[in-house]
PDB file of N, H, CA, C and O in Angstrom:
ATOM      1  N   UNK A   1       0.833  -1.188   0.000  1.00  0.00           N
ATOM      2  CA  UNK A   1       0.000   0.000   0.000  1.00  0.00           C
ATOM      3  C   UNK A   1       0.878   1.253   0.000  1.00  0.00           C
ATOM      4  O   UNK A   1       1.711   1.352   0.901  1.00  0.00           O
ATOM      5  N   UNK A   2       0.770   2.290  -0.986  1.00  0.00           N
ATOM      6  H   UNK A   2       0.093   2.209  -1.718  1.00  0.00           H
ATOM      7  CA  UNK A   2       1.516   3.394  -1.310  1.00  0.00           C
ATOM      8  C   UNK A   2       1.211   4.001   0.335  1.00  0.00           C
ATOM      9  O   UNK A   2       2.329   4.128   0.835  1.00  0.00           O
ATOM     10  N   UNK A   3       0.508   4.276   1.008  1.00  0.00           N
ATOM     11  H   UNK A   3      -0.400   4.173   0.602  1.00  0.00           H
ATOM     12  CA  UNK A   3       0.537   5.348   2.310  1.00  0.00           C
ATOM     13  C   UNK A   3       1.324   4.489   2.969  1.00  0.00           C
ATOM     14  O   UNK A   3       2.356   5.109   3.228  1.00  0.00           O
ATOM     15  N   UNK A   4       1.405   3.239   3.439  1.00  0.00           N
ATOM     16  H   UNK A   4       0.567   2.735   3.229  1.00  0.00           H
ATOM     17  CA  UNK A   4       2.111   2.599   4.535  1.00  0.00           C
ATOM     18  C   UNK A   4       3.855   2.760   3.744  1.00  0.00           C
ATOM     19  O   UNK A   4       4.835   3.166   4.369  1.00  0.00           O
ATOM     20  N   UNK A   5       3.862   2.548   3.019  1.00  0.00           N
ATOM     21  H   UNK A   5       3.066   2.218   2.512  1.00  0.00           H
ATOM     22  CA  UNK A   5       5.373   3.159   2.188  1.00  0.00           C
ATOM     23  C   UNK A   5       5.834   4.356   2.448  1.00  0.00           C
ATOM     24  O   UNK A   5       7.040   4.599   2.503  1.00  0.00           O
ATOM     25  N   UNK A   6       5.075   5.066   2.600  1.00  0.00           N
ATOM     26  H   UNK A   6       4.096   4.868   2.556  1.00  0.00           H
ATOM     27  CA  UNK A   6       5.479   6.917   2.801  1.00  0.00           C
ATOM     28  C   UNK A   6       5.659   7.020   4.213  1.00  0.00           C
ATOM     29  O   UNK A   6       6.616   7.612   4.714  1.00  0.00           O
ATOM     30  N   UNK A   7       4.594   6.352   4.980  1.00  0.00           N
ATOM     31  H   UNK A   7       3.818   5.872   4.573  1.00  0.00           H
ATOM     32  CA  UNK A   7       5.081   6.200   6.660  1.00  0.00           C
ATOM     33  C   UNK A   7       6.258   5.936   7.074  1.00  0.00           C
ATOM     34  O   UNK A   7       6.934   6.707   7.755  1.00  0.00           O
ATOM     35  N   UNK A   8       6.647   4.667   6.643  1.00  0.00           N
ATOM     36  H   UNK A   8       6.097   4.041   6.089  1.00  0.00           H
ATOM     37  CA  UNK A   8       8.007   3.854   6.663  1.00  0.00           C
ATOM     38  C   UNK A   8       9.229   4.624   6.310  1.00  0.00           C
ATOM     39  O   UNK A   8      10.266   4.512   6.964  1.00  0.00           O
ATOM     40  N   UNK A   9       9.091   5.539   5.100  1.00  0.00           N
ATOM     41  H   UNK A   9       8.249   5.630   4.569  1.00  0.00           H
ATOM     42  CA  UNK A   9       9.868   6.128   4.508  1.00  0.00           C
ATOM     43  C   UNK A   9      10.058   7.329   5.275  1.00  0.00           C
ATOM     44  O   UNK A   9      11.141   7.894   5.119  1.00  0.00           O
ATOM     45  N   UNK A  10       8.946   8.009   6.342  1.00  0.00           N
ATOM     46  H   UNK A  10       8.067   7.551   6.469  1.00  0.00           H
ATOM     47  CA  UNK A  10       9.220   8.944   6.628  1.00  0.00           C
ATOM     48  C   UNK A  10       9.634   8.923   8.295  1.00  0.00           C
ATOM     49  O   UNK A  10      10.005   9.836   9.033  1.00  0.00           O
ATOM     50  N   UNK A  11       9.417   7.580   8.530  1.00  0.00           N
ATOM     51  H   UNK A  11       9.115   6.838   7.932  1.00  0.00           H
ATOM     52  CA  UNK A  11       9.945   7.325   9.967  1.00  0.00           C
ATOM     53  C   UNK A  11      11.746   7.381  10.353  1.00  0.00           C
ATOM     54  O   UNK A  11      12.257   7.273  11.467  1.00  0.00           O
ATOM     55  N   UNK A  12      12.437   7.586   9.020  1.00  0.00           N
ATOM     56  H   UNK A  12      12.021   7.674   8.114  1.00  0.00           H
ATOM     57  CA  UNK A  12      13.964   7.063   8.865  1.00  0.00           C
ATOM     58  C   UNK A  12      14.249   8.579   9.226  1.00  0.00           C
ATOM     59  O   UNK A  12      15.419   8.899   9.436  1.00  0.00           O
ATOM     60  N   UNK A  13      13.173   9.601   9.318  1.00  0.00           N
ATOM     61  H   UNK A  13      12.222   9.342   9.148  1.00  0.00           H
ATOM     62  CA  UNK A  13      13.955  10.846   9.387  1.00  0.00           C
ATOM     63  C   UNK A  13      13.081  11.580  11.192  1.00  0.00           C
ATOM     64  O   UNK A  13      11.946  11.516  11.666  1.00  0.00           O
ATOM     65  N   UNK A  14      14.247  12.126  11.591  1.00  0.00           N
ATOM     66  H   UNK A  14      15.168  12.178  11.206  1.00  0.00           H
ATOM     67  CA  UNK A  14      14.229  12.242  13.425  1.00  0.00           C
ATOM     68  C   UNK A  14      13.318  13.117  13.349  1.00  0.00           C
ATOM     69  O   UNK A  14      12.332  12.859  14.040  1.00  0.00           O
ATOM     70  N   UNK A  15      13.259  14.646  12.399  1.00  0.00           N
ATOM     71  H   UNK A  15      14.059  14.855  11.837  1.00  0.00           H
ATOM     72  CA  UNK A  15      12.384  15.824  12.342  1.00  0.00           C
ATOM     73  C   UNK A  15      11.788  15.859  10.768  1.00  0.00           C
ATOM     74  O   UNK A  15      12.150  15.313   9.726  1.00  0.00           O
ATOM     75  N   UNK A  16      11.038  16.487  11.009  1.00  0.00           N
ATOM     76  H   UNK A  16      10.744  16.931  11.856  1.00  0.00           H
ATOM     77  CA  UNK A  16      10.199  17.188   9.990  1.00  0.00           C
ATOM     78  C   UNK A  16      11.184  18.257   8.968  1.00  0.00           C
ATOM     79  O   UNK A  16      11.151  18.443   7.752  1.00  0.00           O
ATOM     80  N   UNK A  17      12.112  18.890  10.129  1.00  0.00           N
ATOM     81  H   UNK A  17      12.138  18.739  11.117  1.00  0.00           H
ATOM     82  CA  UNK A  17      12.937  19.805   9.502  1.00  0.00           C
ATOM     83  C   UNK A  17      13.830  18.845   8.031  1.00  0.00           C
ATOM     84  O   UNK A  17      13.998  19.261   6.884  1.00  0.00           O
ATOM     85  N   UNK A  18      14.171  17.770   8.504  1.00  0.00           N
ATOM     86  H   UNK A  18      14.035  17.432   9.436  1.00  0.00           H
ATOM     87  CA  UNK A  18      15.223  16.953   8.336  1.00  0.00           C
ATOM     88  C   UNK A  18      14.745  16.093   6.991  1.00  0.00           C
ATOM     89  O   UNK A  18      15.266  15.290   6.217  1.00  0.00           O
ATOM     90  N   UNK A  19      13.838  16.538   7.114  1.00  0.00           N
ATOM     91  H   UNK A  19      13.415  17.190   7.743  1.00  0.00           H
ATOM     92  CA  UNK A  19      12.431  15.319   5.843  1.00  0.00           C
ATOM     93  C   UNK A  19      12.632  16.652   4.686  1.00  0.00           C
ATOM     94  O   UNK A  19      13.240  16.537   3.622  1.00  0.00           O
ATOM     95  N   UNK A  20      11.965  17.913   5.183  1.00  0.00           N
ATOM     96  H   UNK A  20      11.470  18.006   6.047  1.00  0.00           H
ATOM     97  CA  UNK A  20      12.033  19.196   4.108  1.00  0.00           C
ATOM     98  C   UNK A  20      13.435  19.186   3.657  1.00  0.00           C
ATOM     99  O   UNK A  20      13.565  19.231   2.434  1.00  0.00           O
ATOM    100  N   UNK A  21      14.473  19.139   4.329  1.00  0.00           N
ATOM    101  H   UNK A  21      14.368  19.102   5.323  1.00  0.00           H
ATOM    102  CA  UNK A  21      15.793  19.171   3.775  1.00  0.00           C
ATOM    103  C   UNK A  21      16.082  18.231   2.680  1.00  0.00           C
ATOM    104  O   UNK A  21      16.418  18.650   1.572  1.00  0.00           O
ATOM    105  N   UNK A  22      15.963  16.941   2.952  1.00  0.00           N
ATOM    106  H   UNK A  22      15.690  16.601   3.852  1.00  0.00           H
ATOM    107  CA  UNK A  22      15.906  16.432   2.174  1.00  0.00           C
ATOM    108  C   UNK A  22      15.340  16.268   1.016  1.00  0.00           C
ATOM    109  O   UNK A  22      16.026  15.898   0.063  1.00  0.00           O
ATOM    110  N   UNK A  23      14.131  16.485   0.893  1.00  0.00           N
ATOM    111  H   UNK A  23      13.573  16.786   1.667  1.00  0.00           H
ATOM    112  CA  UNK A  23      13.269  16.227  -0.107  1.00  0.00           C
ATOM    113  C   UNK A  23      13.579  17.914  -1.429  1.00  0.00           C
ATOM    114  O   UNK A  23      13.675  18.082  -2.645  1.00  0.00           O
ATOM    115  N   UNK A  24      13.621  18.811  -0.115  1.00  0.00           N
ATOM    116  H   UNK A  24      13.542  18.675   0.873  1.00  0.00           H
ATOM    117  CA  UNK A  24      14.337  20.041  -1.250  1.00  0.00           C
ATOM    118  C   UNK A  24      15.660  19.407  -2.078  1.00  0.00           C
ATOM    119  O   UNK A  24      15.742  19.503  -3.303  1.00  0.00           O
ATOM    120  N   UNK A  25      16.630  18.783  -1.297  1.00  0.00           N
ATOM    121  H   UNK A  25      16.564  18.706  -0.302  1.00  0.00           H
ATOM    122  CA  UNK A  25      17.982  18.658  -2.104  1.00  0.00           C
ATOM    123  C   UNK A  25      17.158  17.072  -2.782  1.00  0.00           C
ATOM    124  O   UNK A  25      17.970  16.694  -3.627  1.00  0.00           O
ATOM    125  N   UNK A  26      16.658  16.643  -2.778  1.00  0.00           N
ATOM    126  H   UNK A  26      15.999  16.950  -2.092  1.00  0.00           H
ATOM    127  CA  UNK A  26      16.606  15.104  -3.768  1.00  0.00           C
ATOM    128  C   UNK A  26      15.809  15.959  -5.451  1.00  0.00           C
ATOM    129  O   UNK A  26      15.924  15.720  -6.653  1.00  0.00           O
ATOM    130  N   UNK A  27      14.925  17.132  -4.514  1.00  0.00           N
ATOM    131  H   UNK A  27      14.831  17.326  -3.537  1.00  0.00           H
ATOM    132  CA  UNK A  27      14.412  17.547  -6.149  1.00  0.00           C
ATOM    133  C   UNK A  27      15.088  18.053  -6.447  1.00  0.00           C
ATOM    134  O   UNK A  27      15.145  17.468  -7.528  1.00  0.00           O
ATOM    135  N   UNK A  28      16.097  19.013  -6.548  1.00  0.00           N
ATOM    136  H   UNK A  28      16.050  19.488  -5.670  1.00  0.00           H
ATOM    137  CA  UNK A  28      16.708  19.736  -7.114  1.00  0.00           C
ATOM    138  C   UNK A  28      17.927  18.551  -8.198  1.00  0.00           C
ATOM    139  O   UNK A  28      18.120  18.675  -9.407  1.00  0.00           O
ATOM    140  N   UNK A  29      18.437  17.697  -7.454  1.00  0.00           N
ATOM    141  H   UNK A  29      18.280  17.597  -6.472  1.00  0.00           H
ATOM    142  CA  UNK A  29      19.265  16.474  -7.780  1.00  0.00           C
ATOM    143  C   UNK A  29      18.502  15.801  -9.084  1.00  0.00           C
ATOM    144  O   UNK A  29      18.971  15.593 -10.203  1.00  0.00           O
ATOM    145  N   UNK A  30      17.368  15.565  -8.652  1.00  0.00           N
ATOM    146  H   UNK A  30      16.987  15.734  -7.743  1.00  0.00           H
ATOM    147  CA  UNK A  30      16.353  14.719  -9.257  1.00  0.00           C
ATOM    148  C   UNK A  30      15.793  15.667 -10.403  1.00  0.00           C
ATOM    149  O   UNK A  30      15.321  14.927 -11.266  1.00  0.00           O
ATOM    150  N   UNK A  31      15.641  17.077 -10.788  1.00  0.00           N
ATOM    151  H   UNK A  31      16.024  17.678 -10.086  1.00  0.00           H
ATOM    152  CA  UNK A  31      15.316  17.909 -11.739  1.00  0.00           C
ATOM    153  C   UNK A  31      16.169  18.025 -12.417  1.00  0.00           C
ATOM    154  O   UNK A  31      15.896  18.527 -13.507  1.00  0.00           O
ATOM    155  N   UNK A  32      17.964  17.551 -12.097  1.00  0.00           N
ATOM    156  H   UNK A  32      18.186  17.143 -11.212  1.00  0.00           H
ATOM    157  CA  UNK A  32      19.301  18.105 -12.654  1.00  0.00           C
ATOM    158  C   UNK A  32      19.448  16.649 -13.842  1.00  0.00           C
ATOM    159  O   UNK A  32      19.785  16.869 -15.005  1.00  0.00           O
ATOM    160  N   UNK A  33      19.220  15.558 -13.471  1.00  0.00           N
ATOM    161  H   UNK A  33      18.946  15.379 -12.527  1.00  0.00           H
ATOM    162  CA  UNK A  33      19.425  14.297 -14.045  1.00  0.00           C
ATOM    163  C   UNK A  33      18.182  13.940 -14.899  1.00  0.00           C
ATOM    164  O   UNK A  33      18.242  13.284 -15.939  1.00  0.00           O
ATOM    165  N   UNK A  34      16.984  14.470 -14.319  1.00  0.00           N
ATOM    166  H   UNK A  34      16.935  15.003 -13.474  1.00  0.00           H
ATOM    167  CA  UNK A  34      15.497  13.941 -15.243  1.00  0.00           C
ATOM    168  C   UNK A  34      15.292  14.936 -16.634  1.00  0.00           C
ATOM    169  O   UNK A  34      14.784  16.057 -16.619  1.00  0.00           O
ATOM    170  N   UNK A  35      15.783  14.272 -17.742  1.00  0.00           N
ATOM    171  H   UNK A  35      16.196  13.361 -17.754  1.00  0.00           H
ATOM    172  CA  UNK A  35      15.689  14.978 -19.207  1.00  0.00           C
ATOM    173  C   UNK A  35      14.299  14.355 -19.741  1.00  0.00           C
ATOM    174  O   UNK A  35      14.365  14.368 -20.970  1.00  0.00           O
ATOM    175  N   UNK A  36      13.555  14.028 -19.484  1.00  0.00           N
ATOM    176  H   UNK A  36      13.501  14.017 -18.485  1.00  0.00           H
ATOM    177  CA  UNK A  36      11.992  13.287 -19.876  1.00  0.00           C
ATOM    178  C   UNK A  36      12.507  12.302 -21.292  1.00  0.00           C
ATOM    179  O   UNK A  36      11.876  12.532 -22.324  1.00  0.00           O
ATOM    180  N   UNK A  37      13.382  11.454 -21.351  1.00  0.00           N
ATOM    181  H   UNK A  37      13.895  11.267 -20.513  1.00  0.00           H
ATOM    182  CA  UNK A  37      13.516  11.115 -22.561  1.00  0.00           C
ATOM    183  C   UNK A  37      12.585  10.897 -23.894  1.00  0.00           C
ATOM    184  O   UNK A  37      12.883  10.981 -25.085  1.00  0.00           O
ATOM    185  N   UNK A  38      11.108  10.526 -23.120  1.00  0.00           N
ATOM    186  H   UNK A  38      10.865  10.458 -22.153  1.00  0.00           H
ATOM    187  CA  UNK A  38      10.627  10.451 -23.976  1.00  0.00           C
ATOM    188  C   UNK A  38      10.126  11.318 -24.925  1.00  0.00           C
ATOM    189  O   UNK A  38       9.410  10.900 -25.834  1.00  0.00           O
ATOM    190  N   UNK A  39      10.612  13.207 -24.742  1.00  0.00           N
ATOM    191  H   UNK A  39      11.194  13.547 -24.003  1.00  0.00           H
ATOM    192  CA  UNK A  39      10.302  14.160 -25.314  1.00  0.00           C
ATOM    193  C   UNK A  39      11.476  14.636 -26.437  1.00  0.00           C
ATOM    194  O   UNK A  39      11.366  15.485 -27.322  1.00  0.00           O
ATOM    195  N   UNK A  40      12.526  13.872 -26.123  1.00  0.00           N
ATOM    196  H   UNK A  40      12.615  13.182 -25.404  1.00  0.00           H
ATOM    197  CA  UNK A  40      13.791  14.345 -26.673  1.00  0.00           C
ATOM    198  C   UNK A  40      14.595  13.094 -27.987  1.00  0.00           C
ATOM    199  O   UNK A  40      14.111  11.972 -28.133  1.00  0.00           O
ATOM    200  N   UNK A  41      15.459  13.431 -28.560  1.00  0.00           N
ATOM    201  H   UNK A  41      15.852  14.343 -28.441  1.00  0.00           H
ATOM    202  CA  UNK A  41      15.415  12.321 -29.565  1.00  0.00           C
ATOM    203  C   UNK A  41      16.727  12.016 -28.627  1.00  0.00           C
ATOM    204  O   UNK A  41      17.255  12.803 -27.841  1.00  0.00           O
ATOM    205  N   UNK A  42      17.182  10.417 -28.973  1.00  0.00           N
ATOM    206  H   UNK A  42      16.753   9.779 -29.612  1.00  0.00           H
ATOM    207  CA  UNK A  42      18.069   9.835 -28.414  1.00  0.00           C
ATOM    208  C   UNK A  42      19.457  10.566 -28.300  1.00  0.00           C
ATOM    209  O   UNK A  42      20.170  10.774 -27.318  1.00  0.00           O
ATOM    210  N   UNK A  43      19.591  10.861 -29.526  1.00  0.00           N
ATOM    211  H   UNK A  43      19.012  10.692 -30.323  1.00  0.00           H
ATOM    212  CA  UNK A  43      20.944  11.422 -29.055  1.00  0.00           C
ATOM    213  C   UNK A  43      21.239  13.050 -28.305  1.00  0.00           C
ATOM    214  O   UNK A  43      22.286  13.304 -27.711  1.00  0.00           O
ATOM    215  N   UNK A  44      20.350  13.829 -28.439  1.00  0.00           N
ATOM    216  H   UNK A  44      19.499  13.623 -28.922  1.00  0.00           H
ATOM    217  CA  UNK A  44      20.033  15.111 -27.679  1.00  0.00           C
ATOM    218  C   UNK A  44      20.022  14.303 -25.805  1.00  0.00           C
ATOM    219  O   UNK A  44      20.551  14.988 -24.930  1.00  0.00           O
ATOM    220  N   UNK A  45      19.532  13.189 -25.478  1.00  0.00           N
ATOM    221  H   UNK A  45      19.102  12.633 -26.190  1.00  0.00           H
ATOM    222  CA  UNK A  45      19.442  12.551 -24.269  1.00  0.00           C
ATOM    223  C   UNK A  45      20.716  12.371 -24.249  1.00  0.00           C
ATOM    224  O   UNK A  45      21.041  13.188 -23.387  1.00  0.00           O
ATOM    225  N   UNK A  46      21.987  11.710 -24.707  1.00  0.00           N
ATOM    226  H   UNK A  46      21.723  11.046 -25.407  1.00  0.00           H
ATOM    227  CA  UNK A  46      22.826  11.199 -24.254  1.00  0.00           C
ATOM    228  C   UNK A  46      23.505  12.252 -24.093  1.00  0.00           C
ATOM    229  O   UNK A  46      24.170  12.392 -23.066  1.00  0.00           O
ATOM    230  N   UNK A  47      23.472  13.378 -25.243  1.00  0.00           N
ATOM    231  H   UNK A  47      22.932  13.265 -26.077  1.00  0.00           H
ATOM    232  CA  UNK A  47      24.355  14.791 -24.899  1.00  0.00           C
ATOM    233  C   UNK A  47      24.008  15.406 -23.454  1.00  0.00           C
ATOM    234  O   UNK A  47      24.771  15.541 -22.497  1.00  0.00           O
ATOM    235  N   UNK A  48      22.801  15.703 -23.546  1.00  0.00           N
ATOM    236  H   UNK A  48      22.181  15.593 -24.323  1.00  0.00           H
ATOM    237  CA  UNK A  48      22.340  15.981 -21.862  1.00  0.00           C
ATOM    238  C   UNK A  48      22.955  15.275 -20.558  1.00  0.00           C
ATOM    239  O   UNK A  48      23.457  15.864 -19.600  1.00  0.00           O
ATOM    240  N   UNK A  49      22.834  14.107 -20.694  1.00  0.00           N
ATOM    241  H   UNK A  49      22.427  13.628 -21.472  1.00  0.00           H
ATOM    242  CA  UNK A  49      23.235  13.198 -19.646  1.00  0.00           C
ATOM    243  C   UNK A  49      24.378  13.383 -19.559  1.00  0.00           C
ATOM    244  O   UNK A  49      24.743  13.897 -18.501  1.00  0.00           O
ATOM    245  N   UNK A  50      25.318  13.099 -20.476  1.00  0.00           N
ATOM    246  H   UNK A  50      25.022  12.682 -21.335  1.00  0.00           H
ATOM    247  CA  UNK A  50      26.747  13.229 -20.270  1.00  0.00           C
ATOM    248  C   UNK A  50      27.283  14.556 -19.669  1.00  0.00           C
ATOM    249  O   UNK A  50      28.142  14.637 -18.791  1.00  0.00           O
ATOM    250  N   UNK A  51      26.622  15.611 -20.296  1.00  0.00           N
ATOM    251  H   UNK A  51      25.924  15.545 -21.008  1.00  0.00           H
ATOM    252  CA  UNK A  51      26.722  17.179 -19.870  1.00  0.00           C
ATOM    253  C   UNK A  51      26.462  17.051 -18.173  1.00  0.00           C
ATOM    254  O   UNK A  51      27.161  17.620 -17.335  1.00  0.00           O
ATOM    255  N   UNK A  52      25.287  16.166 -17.873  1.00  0.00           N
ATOM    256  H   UNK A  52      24.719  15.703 -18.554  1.00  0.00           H
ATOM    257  CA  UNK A  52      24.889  16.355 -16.469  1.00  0.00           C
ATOM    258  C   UNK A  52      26.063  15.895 -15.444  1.00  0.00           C
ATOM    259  O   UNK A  52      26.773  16.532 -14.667  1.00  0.00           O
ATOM    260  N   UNK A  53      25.937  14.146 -15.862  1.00  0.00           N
ATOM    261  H   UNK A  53      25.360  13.628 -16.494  1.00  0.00           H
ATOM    262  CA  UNK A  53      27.423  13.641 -15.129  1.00  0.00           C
ATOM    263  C   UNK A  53      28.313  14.215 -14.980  1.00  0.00           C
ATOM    264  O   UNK A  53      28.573  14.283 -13.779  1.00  0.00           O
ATOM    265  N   UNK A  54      29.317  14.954 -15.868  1.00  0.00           N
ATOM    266  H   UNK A  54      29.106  14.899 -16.844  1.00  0.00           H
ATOM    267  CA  UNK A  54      30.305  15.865 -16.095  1.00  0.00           C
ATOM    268  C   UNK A  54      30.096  16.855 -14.465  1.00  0.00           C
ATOM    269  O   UNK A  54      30.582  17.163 -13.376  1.00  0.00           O
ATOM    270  N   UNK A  55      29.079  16.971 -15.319  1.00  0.00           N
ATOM    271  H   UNK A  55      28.684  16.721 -16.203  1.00  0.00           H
ATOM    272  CA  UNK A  55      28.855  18.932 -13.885  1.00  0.00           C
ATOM    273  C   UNK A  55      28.556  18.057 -12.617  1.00  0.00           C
ATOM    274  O   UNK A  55      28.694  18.731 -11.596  1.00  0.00           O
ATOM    275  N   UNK A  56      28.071  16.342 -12.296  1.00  0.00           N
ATOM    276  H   UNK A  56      27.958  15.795 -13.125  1.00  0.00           H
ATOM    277  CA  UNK A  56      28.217  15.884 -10.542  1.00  0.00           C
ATOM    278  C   UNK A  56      29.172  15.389 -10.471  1.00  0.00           C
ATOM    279  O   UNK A  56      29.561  15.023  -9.362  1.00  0.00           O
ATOM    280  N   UNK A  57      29.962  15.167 -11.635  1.00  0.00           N
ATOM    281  H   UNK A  57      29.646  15.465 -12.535  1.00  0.00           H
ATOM    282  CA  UNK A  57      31.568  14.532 -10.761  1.00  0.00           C
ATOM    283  C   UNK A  57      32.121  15.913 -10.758  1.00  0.00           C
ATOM    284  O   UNK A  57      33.039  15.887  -9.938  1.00  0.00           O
ATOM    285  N   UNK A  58      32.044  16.837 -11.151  1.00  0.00           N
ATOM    286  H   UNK A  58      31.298  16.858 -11.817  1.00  0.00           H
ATOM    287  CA  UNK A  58      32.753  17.875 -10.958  1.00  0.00           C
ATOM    288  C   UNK A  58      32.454  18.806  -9.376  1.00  0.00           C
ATOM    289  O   UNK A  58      33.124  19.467  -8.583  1.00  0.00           O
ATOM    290  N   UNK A  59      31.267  18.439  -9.513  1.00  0.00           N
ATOM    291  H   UNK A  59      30.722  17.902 -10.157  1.00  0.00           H
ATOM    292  CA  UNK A  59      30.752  19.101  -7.576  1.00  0.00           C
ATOM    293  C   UNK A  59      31.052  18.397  -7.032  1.00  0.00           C
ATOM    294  O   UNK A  59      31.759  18.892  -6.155  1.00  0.00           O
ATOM    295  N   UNK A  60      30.950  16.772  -6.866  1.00  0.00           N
ATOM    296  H   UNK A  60      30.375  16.370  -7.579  1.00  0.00           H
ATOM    297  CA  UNK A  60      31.467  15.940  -5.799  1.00  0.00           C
ATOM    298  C   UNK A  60      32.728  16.168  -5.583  1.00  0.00           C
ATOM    299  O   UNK A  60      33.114  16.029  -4.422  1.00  0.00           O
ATOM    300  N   UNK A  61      33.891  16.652  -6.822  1.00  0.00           N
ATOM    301  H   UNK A  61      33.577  16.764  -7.765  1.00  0.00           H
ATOM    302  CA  UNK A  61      35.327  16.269  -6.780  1.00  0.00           C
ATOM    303  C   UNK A  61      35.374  17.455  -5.875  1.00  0.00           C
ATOM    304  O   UNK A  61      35.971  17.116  -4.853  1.00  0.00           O
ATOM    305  N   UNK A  62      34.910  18.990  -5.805  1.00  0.00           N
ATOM    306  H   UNK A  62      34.425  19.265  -6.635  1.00  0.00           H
ATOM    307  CA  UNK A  62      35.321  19.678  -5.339  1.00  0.00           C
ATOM    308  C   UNK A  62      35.125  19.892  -3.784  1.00  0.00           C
ATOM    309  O   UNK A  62      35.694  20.822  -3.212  1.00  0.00           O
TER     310      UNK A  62
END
């Protein structure tokens, strides 16, 4: 059941504060990597993607 999933999921975090934090940085992460492929032709996707990877190994390295 999708609600008992979201419970579970939201029990792993101590505050509320700590849940908003997260969920701000997973979308922002999650908006940086999601190109909708199915709107884009294949190879415009792989240029994107690669462009994306590039720019998170480059924030992680730093």
């Amino acid at each position: 059941l999708p609600f008992r999933r979201r419970e579970r999921a939201m029990q792993k975090f101590k505050s509320c504060a700590m849940l908003q934090k997260f969920t701000s940085y997973h979308a922002q992460i999650y908006n940086h990597f999601n190109h909708e492929r199915h709107l884009e032709s294949r190879q415009t996707y792989k240029q994107k993607r690669s462009a994306a990877l590039i720019e998170w190994f480059n924030f992680c390295a730093a």
